[in-house]
Jmol script that loads the backbone (N, CA, C; Angstrom):
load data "model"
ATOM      1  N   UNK A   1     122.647  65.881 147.190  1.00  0.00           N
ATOM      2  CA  UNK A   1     121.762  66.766 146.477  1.00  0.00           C
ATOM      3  C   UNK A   1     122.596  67.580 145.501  1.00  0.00           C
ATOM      4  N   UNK A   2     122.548  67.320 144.103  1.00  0.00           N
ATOM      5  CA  UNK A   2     122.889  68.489 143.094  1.00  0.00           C
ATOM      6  C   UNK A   2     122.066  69.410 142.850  1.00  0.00           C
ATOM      7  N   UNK A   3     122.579  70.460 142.573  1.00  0.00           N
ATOM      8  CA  UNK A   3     121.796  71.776 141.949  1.00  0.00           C
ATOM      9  C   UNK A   3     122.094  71.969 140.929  1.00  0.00           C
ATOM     10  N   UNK A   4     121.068  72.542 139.892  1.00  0.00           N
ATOM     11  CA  UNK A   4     121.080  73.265 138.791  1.00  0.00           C
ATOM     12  C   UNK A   4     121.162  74.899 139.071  1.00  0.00           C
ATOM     13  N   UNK A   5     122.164  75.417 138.968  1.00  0.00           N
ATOM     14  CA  UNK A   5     122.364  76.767 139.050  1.00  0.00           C
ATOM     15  C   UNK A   5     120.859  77.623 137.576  1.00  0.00           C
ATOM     16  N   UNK A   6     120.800  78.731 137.735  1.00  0.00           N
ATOM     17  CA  UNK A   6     119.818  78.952 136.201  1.00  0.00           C
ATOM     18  C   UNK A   6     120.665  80.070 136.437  1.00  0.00           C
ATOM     19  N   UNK A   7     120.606  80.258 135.030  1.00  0.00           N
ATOM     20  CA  UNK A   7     121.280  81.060 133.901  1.00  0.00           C
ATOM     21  C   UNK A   7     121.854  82.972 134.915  1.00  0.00           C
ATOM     22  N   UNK A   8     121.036  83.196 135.640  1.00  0.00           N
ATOM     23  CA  UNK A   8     121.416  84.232 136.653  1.00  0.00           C
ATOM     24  C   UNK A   8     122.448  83.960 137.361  1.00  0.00           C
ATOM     25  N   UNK A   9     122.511  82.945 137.415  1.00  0.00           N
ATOM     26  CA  UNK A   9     123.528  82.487 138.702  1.00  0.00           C
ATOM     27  C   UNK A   9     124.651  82.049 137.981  1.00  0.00           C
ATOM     28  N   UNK A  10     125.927  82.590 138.332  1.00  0.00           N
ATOM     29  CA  UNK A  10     127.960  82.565 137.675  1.00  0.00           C
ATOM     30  C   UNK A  10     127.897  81.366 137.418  1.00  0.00           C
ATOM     31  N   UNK A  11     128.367  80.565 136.639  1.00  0.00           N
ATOM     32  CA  UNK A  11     128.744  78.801 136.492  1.00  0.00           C
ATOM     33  C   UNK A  11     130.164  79.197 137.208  1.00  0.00           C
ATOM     34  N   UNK A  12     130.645  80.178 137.375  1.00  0.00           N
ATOM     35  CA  UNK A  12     132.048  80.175 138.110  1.00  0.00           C
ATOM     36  C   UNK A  12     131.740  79.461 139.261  1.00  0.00           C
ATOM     37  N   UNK A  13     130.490  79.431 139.802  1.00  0.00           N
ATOM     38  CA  UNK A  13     130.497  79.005 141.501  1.00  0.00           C
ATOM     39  C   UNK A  13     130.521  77.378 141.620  1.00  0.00           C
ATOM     40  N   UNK A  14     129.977  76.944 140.505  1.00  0.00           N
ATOM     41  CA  UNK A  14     129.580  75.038 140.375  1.00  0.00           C
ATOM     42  C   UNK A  14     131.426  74.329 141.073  1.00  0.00           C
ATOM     43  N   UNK A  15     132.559  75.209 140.276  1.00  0.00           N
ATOM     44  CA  UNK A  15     133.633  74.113 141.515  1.00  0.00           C
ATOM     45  C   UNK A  15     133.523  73.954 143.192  1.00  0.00           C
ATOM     46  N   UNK A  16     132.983  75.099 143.431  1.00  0.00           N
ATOM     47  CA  UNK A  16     133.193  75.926 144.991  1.00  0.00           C
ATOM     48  C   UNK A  16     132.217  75.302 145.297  1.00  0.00           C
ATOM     49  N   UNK A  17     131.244  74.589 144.960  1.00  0.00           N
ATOM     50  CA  UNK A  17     130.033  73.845 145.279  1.00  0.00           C
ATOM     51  C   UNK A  17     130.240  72.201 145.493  1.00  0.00           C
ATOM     52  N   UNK A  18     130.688  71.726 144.749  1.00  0.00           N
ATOM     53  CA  UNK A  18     131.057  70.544 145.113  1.00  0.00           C
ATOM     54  C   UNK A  18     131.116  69.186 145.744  1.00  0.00           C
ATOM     55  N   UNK A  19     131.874  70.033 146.963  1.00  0.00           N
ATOM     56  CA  UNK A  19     132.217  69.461 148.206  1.00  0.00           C
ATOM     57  C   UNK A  19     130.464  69.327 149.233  1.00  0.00           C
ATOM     58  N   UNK A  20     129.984  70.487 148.858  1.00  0.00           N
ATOM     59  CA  UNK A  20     128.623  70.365 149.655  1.00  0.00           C
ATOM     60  C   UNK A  20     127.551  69.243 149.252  1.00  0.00           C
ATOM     61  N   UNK A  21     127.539  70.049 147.541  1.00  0.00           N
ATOM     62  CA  UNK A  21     126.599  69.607 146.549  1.00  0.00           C
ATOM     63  C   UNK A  21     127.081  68.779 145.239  1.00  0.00           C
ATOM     64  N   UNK A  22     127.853  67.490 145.399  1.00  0.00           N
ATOM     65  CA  UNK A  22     128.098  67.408 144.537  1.00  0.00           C
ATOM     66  C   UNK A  22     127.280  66.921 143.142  1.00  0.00           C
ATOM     67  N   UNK A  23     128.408  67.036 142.350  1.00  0.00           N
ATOM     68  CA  UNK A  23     127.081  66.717 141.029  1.00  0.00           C
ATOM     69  C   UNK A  23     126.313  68.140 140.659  1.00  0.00           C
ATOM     70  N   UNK A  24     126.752  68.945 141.244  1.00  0.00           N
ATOM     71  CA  UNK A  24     126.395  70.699 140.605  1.00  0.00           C
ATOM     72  C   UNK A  24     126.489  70.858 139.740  1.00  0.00           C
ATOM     73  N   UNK A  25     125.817  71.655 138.684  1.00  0.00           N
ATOM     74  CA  UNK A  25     126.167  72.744 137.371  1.00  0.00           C
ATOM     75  C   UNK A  25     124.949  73.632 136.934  1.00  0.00           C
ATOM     76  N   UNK A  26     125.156  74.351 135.799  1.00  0.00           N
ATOM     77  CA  UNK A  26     124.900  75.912 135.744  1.00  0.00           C
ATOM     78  C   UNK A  26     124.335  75.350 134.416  1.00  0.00           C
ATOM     79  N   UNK A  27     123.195  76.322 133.595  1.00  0.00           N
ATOM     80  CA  UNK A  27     122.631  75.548 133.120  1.00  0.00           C
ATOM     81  C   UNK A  27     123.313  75.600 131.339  1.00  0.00           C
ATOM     82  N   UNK A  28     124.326  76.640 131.182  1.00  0.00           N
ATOM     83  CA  UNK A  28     124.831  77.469 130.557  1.00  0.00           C
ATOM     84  C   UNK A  28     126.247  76.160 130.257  1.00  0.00           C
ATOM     85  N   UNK A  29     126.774  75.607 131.248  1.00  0.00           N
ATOM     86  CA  UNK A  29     127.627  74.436 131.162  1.00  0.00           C
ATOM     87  C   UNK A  29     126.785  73.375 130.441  1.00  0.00           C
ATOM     88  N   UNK A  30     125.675  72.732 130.569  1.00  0.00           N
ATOM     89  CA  UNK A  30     125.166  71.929 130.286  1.00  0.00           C
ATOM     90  C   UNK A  30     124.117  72.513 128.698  1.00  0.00           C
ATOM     91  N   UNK A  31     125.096  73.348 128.504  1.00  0.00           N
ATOM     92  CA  UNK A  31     124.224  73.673 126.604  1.00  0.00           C
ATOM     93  C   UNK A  31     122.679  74.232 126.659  1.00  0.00           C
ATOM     94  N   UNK A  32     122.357  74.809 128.285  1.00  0.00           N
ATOM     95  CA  UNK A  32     120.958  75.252 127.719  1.00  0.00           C
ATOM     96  C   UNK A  32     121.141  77.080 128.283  1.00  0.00           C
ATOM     97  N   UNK A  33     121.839  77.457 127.479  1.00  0.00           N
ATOM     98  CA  UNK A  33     122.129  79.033 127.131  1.00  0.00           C
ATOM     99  C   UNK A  33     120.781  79.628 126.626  1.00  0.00           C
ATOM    100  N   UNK A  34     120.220  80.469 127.307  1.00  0.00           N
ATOM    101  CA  UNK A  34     118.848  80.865 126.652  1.00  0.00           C
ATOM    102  C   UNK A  34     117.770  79.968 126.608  1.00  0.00           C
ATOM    103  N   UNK A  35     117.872  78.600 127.158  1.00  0.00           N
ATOM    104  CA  UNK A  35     116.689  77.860 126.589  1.00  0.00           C
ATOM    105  C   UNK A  35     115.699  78.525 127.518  1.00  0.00           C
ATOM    106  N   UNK A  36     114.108  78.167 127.662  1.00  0.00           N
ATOM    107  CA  UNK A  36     113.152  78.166 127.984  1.00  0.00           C
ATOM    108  C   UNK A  36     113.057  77.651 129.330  1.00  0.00           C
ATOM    109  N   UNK A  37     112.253  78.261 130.363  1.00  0.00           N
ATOM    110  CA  UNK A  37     112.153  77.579 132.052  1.00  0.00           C
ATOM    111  C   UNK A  37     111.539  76.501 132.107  1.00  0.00           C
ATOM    112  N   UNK A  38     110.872  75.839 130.587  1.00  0.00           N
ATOM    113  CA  UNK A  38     110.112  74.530 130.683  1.00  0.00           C
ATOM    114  C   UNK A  38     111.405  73.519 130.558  1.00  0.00           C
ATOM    115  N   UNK A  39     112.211  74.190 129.252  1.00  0.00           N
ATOM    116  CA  UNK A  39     113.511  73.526 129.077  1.00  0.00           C
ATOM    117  C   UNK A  39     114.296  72.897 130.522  1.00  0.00           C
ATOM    118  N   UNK A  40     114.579  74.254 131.057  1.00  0.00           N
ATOM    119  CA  UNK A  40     115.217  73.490 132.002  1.00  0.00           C
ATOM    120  C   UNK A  40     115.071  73.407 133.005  1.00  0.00           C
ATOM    121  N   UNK A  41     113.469  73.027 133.424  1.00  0.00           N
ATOM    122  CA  UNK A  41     112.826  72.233 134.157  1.00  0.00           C
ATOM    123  C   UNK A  41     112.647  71.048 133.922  1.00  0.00           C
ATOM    124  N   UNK A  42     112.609  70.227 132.963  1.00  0.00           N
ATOM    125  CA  UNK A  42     112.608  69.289 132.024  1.00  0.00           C
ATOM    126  C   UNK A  42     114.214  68.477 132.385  1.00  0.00           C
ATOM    127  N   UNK A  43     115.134  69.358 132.305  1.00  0.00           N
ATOM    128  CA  UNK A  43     116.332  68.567 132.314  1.00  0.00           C
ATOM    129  C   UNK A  43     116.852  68.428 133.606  1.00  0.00           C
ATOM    130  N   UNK A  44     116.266  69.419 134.289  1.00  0.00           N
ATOM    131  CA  UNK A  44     116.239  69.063 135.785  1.00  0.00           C
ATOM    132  C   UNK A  44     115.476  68.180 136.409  1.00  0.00           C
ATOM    133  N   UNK A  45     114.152  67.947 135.687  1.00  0.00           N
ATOM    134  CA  UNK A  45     113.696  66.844 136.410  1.00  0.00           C
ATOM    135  C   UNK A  45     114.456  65.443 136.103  1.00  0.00           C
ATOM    136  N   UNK A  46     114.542  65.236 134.572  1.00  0.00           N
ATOM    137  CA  UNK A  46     115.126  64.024 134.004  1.00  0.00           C
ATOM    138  C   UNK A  46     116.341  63.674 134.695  1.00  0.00           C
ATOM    139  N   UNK A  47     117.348  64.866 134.997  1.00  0.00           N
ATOM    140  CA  UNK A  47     118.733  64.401 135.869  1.00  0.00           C
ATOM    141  C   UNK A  47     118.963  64.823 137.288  1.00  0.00           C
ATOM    142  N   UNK A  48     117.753  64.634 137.981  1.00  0.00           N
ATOM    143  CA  UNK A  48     117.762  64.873 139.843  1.00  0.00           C
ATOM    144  C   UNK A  48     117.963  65.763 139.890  1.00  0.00           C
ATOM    145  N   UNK A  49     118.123  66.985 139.191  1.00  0.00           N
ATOM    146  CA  UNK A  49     118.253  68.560 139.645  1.00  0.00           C
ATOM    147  C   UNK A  49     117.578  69.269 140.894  1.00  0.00           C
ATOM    148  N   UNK A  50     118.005  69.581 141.573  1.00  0.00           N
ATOM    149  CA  UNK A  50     117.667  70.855 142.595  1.00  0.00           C
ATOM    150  C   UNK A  50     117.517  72.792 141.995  1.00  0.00           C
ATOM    151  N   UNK A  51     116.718  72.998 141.564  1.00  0.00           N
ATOM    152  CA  UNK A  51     117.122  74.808 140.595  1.00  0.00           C
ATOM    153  C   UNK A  51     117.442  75.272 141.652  1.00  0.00           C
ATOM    154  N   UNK A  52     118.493  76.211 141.624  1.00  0.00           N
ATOM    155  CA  UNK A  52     118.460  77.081 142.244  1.00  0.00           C
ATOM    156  C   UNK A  52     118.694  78.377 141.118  1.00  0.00           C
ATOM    157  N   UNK A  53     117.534  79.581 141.431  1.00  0.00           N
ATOM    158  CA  UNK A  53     117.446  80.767 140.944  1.00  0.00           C
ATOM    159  C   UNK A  53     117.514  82.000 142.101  1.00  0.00           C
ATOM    160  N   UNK A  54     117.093  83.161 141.523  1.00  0.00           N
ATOM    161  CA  UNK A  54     117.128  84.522 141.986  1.00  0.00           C
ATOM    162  C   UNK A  54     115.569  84.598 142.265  1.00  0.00           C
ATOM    163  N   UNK A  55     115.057  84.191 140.689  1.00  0.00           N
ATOM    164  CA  UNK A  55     113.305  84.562 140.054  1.00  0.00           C
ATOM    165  C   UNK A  55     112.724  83.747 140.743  1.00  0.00           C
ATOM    166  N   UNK A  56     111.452  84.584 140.799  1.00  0.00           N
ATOM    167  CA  UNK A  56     110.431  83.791 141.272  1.00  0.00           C
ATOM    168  C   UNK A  56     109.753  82.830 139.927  1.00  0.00           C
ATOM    169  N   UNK A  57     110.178  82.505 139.224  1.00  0.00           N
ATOM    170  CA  UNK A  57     109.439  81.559 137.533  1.00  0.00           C
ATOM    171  C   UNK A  57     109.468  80.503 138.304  1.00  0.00           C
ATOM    172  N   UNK A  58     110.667  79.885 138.681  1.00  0.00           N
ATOM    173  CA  UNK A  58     110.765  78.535 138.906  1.00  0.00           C
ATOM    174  C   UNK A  58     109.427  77.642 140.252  1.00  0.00           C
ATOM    175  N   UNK A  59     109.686  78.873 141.232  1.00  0.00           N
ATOM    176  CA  UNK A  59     108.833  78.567 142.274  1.00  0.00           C
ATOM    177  C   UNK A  59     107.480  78.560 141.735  1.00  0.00           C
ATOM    178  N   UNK A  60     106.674  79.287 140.773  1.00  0.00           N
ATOM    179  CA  UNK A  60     105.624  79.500 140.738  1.00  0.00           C
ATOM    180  C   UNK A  60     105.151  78.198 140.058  1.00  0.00           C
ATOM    181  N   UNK A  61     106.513  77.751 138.882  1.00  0.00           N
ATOM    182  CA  UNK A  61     106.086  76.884 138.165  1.00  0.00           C
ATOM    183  C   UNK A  61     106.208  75.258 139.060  1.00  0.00           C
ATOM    184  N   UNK A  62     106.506  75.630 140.206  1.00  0.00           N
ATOM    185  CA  UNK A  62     106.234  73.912 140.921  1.00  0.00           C
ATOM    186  C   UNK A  62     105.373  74.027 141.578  1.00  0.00           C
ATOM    187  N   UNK A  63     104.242  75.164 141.682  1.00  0.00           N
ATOM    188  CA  UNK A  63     103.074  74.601 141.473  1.00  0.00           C
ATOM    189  C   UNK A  63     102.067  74.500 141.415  1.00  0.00           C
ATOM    190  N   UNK A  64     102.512  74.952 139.780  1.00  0.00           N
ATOM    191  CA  UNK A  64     101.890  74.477 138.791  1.00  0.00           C
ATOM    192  C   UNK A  64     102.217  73.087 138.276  1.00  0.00           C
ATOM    193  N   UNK A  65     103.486  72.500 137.672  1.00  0.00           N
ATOM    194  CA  UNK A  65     103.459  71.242 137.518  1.00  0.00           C
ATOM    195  C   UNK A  65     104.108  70.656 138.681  1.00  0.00           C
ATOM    196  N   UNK A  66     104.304  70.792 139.880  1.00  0.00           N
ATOM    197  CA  UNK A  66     104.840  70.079 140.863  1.00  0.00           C
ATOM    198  C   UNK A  66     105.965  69.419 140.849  1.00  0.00           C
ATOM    199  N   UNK A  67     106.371  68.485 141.667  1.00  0.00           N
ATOM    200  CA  UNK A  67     107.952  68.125 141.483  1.00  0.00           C
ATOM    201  C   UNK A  67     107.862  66.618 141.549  1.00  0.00           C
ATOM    202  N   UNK A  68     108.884  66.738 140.957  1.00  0.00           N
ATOM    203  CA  UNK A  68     110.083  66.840 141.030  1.00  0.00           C
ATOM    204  C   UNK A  68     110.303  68.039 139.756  1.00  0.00           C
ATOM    205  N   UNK A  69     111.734  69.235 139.964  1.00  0.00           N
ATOM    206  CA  UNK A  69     112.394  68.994 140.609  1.00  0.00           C
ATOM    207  C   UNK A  69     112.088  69.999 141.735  1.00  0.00           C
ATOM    208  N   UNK A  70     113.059  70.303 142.918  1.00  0.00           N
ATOM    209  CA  UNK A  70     112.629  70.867 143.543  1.00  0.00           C
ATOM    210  C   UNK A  70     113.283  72.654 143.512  1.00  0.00           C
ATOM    211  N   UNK A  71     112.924  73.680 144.114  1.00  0.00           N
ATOM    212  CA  UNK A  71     113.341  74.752 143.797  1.00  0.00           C
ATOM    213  C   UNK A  71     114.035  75.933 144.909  1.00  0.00           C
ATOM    214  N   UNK A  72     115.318  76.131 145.273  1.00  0.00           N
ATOM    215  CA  UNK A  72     115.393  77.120 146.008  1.00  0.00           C
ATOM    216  C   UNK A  72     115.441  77.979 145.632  1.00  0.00           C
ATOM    217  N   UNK A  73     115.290  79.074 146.077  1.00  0.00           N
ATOM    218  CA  UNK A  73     114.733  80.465 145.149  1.00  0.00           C
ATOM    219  C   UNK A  73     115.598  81.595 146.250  1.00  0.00           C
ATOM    220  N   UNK A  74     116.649  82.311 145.803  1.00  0.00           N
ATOM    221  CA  UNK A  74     117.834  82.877 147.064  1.00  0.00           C
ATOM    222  C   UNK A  74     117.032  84.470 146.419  1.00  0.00           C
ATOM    223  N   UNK A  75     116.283  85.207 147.248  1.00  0.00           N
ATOM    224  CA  UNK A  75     116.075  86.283 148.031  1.00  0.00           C
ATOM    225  C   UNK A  75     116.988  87.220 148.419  1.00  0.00           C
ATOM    226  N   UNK A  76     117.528  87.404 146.843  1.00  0.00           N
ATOM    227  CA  UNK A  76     119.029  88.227 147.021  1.00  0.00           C
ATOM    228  C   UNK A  76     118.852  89.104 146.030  1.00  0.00           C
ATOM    229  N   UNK A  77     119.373  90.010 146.495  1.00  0.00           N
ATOM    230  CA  UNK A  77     119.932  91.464 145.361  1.00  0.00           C
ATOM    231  C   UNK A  77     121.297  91.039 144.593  1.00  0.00           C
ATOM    232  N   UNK A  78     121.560  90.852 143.115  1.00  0.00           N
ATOM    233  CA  UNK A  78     122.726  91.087 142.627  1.00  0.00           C
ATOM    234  C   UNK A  78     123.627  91.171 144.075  1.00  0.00           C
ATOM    235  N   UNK A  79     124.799  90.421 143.680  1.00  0.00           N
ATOM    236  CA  UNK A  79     125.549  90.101 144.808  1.00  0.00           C
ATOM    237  C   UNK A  79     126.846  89.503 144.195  1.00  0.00           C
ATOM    238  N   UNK A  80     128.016  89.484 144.646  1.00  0.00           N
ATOM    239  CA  UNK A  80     129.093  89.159 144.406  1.00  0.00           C
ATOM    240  C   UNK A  80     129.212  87.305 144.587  1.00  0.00           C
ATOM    241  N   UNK A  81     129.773  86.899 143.359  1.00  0.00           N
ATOM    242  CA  UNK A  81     129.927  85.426 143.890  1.00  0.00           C
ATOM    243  C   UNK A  81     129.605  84.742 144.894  1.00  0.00           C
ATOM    244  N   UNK A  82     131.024  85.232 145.572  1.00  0.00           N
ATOM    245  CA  UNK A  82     131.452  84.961 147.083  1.00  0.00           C
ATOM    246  C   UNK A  82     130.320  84.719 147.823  1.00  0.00           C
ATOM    247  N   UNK A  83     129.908  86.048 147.990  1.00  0.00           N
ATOM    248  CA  UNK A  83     128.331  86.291 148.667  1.00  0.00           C
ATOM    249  C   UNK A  83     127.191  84.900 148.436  1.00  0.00           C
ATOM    250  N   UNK A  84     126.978  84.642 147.143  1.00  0.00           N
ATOM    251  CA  UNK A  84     126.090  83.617 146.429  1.00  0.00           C
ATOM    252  C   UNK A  84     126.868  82.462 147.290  1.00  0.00           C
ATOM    253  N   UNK A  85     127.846  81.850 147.137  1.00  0.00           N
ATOM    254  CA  UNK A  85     128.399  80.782 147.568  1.00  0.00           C
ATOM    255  C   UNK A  85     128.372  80.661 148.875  1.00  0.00           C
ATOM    256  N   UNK A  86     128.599  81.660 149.465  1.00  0.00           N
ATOM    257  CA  UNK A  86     128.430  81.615 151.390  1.00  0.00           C
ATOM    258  C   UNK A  86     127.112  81.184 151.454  1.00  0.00           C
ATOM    259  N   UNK A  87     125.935  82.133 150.963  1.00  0.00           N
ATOM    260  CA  UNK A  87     124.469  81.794 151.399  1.00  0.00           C
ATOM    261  C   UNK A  87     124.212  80.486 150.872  1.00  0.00           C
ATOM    262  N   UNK A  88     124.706  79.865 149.670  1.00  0.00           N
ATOM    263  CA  UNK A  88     124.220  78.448 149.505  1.00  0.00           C
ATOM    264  C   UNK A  88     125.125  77.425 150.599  1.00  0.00           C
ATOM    265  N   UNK A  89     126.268  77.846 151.019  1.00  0.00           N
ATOM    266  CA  UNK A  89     127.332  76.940 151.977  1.00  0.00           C
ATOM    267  C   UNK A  89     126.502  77.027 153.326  1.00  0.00           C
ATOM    268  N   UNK A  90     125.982  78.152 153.529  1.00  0.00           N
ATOM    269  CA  UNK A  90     125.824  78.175 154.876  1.00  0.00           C
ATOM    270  C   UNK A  90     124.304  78.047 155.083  1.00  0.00           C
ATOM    271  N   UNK A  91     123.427  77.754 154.315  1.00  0.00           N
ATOM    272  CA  UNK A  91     122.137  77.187 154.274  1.00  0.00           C
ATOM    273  C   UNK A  91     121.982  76.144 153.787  1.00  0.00           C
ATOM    274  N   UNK A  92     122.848  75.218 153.907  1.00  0.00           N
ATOM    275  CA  UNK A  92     122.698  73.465 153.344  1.00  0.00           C
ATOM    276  C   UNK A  92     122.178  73.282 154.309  1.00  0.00           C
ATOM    277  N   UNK A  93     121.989  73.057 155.644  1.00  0.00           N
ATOM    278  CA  UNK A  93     121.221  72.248 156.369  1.00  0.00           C
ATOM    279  C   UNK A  93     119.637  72.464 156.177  1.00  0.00           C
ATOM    280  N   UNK A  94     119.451  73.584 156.270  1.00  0.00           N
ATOM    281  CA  UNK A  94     118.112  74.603 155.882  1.00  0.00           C
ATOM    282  C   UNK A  94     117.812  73.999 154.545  1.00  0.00           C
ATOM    283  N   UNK A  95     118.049  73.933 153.749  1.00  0.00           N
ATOM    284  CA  UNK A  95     117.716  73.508 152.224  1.00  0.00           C
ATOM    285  C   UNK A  95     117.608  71.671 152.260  1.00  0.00           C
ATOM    286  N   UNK A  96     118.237  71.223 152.889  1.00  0.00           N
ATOM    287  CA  UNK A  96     118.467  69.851 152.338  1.00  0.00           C
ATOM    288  C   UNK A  96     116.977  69.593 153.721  1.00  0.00           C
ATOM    289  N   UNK A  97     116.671  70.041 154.591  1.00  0.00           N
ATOM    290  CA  UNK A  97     115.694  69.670 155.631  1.00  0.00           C
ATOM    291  C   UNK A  97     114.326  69.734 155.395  1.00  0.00           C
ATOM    292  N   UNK A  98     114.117  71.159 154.186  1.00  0.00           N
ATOM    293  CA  UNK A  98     113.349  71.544 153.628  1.00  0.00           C
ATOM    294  C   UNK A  98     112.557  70.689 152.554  1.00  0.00           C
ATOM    295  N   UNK A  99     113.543  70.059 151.491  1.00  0.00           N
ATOM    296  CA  UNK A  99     113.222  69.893 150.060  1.00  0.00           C
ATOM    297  C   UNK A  99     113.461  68.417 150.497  1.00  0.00           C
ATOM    298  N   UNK A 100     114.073  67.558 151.447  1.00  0.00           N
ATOM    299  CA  UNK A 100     114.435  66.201 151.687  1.00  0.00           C
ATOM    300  C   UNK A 100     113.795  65.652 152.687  1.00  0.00           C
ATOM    301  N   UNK A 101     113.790  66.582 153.720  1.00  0.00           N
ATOM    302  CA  UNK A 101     113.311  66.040 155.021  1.00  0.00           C
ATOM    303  C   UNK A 101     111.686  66.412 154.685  1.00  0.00           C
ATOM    304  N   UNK A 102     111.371  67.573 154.444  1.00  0.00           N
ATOM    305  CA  UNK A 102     110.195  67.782 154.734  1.00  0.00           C
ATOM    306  C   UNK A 102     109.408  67.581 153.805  1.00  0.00           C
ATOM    307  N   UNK A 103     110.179  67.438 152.756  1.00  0.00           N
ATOM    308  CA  UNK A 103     109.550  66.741 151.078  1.00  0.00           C
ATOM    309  C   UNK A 103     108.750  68.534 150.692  1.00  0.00           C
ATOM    310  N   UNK A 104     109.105  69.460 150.786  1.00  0.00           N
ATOM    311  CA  UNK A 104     108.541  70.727 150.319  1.00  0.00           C
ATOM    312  C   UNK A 104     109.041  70.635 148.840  1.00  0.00           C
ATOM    313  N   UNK A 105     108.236  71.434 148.487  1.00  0.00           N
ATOM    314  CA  UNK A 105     108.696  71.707 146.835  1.00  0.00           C
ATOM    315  C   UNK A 105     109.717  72.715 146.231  1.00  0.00           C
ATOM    316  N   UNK A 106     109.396  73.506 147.306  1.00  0.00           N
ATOM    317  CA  UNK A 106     111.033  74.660 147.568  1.00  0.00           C
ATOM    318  C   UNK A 106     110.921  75.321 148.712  1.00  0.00           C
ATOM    319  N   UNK A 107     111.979  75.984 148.329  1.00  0.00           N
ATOM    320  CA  UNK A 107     112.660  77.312 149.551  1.00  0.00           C
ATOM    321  C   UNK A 107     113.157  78.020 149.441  1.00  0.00           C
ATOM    322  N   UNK A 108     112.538  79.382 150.179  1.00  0.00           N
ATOM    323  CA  UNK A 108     112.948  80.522 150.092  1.00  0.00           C
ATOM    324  C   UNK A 108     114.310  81.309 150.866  1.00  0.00           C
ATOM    325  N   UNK A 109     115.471  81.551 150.347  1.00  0.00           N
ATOM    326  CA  UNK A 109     116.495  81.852 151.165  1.00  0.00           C
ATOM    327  C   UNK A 109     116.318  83.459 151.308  1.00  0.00           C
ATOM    328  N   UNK A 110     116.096  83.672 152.541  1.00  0.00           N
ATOM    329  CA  UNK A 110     116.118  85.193 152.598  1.00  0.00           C
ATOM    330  C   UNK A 110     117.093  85.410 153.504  1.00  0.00           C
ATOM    331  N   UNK A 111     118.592  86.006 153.140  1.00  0.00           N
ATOM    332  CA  UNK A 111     119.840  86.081 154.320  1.00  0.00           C
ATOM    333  C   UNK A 111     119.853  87.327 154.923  1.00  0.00           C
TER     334      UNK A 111
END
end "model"
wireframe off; spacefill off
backbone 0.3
color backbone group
């Protein structure tokens, strides 16, 4: 499972991701700086993306147009990297059971 980090979320974290998720990146690496949540919903669907955001946009908008792709949505206050990277490291089983196993359209990480 790759993720699309959105534009809230550090592209510093996409190396530290990797090993879990590979095939990660931020949407800011991939040239869509400012684009639109249709934008890069669009490029997430076209290249297997997983979003992961802060906002609730993404969730609302799957569904409305449904998925693919799919959306975790982390239930966090501004937070230090580190912090961001633990809660996505240490909720892979939770996320991948959710959006793979259970075929949901997203998930809510509340740590």
């Amino acid at each position: 499972m790759k993720l699309l980090l959105d534009e809230n979320l550090s592209r510093r974290l996409v190396p530290f991701l990797q090993h879990d998720y590979p095939g990660t990146s931020q949407v800011v690496l991939l040239g869509l700086e400012s684009a639109s949540d249709r934008v890069v919903w669009q490029k997430a669907k076209d290249d297997g993306y997983v979003i992961v955001t802060r906002d609730a946009d993404f969730q609302e908008l799957s569904l409305v147009w449904g998925q693919p792709p799919k959306v975790v949505r982390l239930r966090t206050l501004n937070q230090t990297r580190a912090a961001t990277l633990k809660v996505l490291i240490d909720n892979r089983e939770l996320i991948v059971e959710s959006l793979l196993t259970n075929g949901l359209a997203s998930v809510e990480i509340v740590p």
